[in-house]
Residue, then its C-alpha position, 0 to 999 in steps of 0.5 A: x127413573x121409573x115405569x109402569x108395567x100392564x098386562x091385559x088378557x095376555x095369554x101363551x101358548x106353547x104347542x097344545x099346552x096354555x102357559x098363560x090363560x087372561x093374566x091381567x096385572x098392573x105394576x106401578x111405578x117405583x114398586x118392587x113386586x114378587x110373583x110367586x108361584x110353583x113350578x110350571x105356573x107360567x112365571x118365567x113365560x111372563x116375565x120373558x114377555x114383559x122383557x119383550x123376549x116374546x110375544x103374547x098370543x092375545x092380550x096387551x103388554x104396555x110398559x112405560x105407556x108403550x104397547x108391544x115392548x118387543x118392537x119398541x125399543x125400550x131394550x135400554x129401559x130393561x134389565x134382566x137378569x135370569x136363574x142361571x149366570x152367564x158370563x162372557x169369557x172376559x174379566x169381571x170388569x169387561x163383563x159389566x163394562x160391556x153395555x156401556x161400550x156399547x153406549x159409547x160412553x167415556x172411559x172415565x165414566x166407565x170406570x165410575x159407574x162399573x166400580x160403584x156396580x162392583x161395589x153393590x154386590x161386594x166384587x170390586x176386588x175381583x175386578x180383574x178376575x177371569x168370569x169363567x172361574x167365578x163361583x156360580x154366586x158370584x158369576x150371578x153378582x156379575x150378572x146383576x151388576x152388568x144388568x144394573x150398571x146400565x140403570x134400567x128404569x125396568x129391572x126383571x129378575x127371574x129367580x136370580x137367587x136359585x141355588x145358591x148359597x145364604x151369603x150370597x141370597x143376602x148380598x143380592x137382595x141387598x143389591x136389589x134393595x141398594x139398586x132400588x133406594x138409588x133409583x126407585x126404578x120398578x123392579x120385578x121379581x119371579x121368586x120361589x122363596x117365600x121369605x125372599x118376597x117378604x124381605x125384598x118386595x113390597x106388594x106380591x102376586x100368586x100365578x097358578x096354571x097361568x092365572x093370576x089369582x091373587x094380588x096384595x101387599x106382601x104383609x096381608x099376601x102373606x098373613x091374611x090372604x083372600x083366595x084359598x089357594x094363596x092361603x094354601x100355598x104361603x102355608x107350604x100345602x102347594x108343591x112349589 
């Protein structure tokens, strides 16, 4: 249960404005890789092209050995799971139900595999709960569970822990990593914190004005890094 993800030369533009400029990138199968970078550097432009959301302009994006993932039909094969949660207006339980209707899975089956889900971000006894009154942490537990009940061999995460608060940062990343023991699914993650990167992935990669400048396993990412930019910015002497 695992895929590769490559991009070659992808480029994007939005208007007049580069947001990708020639990324070049290879994720391996069953790795968790962080990309880290400031605001504005074109994070959430390429995840949203590796889900197949978009498009490139130029360039190539294989994933799972397929080119043009937005055409492929590899939708089951991703999970995504963006900054800020929405939830349907139904339970929590419906909420992450909902993929496996879809499926037509059995009702047992159902009930299995979206308890184990809840159990993952600490949720189970909020099953029953309206989404819309959750707080914004736990409607973003829900979120990971719905993306995760699905058992994506692809799981994108595109700063699924922004604002929120340590208790719930911890019961995420500990979803991420329990998602990732059970799997060993690919996972990446689009993340401005640095010590989340450490804690979670085991390679990272720099993207400044849509240039990929750097890759490396996290501990020399972060310690003895290459490119003076990457050293600068894990220093915290580049504006995130």
């Amino acid at each position: 249960m695992t895929v590769s993800v490559r991009l070659r030369g992808v480029q994007k533009s939005f208007g007049a404005k580069r947001v990708l400029d020639g990324v070049d990138l290879a994720v391996e199968p069953q790795e968790v890789f962080a990309l880290v970078g400031p605001s504005g550097a074109g994070k959430t432009t390429l995840l949203r092209i590796v889900a197949g959301l978009d498009g490139p302009d130029a360039g190539e994006v294989v994933v799972d050995g397929t080119a043009n993932p937005r055409s492929s039909g590899l939708g089951r094969e991703v999970g995504l799971v963006m900054q800020r949660p929405a939830v349907f207006r139904r339970t929590v339980f419906d909420n992450v139900a909902y993929g496996l209707h879809l499926q037509g899975l059995p009702e047992e089956e159902i009930d299995r595999r979206v308890s184990a889900a809840l159990d993952r971000v600490g949720l189970r006894d909020a099953r029953d709960a309206k989404a819309w009154t959750l707080s914004a942490g736990e409607a973003q537990r829900v979120c990971f569970a719905r993306a995760a009940v699905l058992r994506p061999k692809l799981l994108l995460l595109d700063e699924f822990t922004a604002n929120l608060d340590p208790a719930n940062v911890s019961l995420l990343e500990g979803a991420v990593t329990a998602y990732h023991r059970e799997t060993q699914a690919t996972i990446v993650i689009v993340t401005h914190n640095l010590f989340q990167a450490k804690r979670v992935a085991r390679r990272a990669g720099l993207l400044l004005g849509g240039k990929l400048v750097e890759t490396a396993d996290v501990e020399t990412f972060f310690t003895n890094p290459r490119n003076e930019r990457t050293r600068a910015f894990v220093r915290g002497e580049m504006p995130y």
